[in-house]
C-alpha positions as a LaTeX table, in Angstrom:
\begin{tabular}{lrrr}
\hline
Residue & $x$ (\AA) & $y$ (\AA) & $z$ (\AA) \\
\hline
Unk1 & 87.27 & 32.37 & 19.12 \\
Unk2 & 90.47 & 30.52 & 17.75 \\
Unk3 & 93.02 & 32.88 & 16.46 \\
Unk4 & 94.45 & 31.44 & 12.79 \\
Unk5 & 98.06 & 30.65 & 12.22 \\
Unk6 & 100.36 & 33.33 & 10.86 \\
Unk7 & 101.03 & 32.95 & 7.76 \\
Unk8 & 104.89 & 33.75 & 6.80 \\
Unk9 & 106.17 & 33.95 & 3.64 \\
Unk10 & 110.12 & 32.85 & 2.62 \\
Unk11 & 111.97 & 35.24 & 0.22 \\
Unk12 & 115.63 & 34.54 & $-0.85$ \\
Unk13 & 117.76 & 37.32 & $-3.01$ \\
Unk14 & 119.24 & 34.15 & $-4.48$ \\
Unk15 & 117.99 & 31.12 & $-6.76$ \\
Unk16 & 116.98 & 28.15 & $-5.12$ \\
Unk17 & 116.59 & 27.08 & $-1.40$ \\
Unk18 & 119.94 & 25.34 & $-1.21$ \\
Unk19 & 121.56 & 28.92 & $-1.63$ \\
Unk20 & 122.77 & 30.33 & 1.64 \\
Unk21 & 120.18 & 33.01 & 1.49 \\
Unk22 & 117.74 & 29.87 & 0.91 \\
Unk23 & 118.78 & 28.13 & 3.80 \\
Unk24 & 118.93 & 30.88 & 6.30 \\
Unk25 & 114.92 & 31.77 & 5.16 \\
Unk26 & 114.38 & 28.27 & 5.72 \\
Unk27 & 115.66 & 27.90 & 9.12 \\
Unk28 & 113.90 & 30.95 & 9.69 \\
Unk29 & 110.20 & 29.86 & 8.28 \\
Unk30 & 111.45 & 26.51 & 10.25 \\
Unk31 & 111.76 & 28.61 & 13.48 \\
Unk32 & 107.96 & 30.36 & 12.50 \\
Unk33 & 106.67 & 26.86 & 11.90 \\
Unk34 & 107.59 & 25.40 & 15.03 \\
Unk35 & 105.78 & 28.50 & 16.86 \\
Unk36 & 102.66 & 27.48 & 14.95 \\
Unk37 & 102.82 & 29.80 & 11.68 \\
Unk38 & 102.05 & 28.44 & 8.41 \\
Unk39 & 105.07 & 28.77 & 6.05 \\
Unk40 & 105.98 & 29.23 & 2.23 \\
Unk41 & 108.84 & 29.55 & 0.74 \\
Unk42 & 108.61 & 31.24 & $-2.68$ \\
Unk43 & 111.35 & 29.45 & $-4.64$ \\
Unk44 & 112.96 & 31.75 & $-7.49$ \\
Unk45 & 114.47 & 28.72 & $-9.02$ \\
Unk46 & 111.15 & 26.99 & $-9.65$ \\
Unk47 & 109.11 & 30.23 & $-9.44$ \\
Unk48 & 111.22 & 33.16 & $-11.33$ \\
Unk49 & 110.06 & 36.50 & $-11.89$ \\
Unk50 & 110.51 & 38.42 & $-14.61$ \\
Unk51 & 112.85 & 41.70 & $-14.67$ \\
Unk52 & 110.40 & 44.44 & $-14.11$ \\
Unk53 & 109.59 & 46.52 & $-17.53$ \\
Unk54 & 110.65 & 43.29 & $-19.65$ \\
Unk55 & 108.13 & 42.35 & $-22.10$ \\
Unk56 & 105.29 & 40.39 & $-20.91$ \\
Unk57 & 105.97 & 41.17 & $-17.30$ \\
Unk58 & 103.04 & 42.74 & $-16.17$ \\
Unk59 & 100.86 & 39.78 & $-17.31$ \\
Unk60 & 103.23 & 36.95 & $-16.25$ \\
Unk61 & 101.83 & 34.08 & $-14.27$ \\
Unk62 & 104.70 & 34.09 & $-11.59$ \\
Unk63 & 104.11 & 38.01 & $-10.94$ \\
Unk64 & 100.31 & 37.42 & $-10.20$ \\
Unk65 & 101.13 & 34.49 & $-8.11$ \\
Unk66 & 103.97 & 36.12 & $-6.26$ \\
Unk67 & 101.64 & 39.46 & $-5.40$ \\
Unk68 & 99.22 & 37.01 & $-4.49$ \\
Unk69 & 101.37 & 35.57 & $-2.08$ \\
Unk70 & 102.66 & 38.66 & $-0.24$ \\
Unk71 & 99.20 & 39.62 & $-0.36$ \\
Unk72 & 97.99 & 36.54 & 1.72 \\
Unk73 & 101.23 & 36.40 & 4.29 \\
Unk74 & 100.82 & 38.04 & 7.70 \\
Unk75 & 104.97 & 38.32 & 7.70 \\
Unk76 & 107.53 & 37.96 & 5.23 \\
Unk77 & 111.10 & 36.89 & 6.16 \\
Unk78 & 113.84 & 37.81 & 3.67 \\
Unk79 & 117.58 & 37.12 & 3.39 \\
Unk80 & 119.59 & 39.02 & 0.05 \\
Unk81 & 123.43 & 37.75 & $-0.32$ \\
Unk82 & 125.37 & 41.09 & $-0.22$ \\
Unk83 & 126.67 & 42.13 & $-4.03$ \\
Unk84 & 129.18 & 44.98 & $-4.01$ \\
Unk85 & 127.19 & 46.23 & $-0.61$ \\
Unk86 & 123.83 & 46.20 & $-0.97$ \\
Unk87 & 120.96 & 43.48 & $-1.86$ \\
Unk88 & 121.45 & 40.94 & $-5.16$ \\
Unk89 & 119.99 & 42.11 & $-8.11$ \\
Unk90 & 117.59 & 39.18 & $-7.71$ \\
Unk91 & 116.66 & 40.98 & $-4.04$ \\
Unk92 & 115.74 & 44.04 & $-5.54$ \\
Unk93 & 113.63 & 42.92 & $-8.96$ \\
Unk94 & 111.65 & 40.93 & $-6.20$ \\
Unk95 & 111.04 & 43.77 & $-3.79$ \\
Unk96 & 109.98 & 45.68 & $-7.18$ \\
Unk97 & 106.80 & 43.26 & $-7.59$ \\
Unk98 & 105.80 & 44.11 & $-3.52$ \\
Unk99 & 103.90 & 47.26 & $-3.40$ \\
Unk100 & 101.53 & 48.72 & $-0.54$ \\
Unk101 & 98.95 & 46.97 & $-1.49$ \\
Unk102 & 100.50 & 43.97 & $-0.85$ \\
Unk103 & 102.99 & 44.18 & 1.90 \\
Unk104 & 101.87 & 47.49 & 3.46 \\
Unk105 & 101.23 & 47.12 & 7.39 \\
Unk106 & 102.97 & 43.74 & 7.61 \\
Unk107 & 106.05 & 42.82 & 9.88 \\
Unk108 & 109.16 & 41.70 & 7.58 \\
Unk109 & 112.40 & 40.43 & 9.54 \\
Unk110 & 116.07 & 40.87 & 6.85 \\
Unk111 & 118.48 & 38.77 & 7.03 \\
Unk112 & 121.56 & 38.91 & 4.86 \\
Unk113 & 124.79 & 36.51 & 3.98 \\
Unk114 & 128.01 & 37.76 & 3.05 \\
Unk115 & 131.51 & 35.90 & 1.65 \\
Unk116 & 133.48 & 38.26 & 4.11 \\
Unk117 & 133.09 & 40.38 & 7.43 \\
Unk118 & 129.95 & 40.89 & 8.09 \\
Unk119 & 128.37 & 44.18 & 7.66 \\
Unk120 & 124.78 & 45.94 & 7.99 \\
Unk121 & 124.98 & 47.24 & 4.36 \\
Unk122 & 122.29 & 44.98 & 2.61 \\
Unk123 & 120.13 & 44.77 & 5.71 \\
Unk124 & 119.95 & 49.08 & 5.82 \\
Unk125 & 118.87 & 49.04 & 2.31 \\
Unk126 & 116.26 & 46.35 & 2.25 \\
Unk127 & 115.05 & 48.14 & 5.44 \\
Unk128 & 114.80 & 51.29 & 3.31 \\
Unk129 & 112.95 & 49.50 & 0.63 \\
Unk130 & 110.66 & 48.09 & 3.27 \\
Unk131 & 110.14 & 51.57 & 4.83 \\
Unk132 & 109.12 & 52.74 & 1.01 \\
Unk133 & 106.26 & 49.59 & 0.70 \\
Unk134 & 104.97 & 51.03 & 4.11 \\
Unk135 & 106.20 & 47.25 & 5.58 \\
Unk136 & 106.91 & 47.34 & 9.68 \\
Unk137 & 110.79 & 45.61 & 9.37 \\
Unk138 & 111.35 & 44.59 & 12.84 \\
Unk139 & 114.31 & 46.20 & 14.62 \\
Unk140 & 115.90 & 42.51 & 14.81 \\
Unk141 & 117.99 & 41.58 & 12.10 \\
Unk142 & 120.88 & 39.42 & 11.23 \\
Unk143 & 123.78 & 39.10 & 8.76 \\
Unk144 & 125.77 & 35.92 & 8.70 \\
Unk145 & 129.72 & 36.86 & 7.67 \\
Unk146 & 131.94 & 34.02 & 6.18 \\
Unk147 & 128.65 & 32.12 & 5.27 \\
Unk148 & 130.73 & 29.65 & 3.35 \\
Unk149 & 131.61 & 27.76 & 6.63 \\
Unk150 & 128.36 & 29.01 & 8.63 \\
Unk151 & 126.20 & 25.78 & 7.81 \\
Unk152 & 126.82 & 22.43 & 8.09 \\
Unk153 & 125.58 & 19.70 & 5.62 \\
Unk154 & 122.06 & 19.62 & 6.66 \\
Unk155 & 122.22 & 23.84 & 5.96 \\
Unk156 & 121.92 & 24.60 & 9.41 \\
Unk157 & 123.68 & 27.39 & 11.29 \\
Unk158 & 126.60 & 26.11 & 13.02 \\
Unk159 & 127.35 & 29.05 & 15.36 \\
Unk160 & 124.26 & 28.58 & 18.15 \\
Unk161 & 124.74 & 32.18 & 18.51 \\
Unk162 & 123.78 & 32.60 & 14.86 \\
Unk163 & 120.81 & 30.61 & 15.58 \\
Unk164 & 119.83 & 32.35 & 19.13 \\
Unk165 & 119.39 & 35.77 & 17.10 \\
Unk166 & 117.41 & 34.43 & 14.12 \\
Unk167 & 115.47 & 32.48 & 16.63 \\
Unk168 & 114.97 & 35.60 & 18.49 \\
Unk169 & 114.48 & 37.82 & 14.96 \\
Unk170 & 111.74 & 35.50 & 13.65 \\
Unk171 & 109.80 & 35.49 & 17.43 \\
Unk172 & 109.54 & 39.18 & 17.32 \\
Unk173 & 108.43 & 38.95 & 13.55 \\
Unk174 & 105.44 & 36.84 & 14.90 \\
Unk175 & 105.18 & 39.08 & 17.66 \\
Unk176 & 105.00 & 41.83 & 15.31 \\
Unk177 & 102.69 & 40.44 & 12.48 \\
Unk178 & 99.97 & 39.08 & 16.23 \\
Unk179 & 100.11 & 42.97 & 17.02 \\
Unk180 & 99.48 & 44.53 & 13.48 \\
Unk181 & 96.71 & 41.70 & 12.62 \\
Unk182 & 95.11 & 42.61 & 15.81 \\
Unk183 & 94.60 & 46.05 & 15.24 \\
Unk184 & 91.39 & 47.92 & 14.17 \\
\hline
\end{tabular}
């Protein structure tokens, strides 16, 4: 019997996929697709979620959609700009609609971007909050420093080192979402 595709789903800590988070999950979910994966990219900008305890949140269209969608991915990839060290705002009201139920058991690969030197800050405490959904975050990771100058027009890494480890990140997040899938 066939195995099916992995499906991976695309977060950004940002609006929109032309942000720099955007465009690092996208040459991410680009890297998954190429290796056969079937990819979304939930876009915050045409998809936003409400803060969590606002009213009307817990019967908003986007929050049903959203859990939905973590629900139905085999992987998530995720990239938060870093805000005063640690993950946007934006980062963490969308990691507060993931429970178990809904990313529990599933590989997640974090990626961050930062304006300055590049630091591990964001990427230990979405790896915290990944630990706390029960999610498997791979022990490959990435944050892109200076990412003002990292992409070039087409939002593509420059640096092919850049690109080696999220190439290398999102392979063992594949590898990672085969093995948990597979178990029984």
């Amino acid at each position: 019997m066939e195995e099916q595709p992995l499906k991976v789903l695309g977060l950004a800590g940002e609006y929109g996929s032309t942000s720099k988070s955007g465009m690092l999950v996208n040459q991410a979910l680009q890297f998954a697709s190429a290796s056969g994966a079937e990819i979304v990219f939930w876009d915050l900008k045409n998809q936003p979620l409400p803060l969590v305890g606002e009213e009307g949140c817990w019967s908003h269209p986007n929050v049903a959609a959203f859990q939905e969608a973590v629900t139905n991915a085999d992987a998530v990839l995720v990239c938060s700009p870093e805000y005063h060290g640690t993950m946007s705002g934006v980062m963490k009201n969308t990691f507060d609609w993931m429970y178990d139920k809904h990313v529990g058991g599933k590989a997640v690969g974090l990626m961050s971007t930062l304006g300055g030197i590049t630091n591990a800050n964001t990427l230990n405490h979405m790896r915290i909050a990944c630990r706390w959904l029960h999610a498997w975050p791979v022990p490959e990771q990435l944050a892109i420093g200076h990412v003002k100058e990292a992409f070039d027009d087409q939002g593509v890494l420059i640096d092919n080192g850049h690109e080696g480890r999220l190439s290398d990140l999102v392979e063992s997040v594949l590898s990672t979402a085969r093995m948990l899938r597979n178990r029984s």
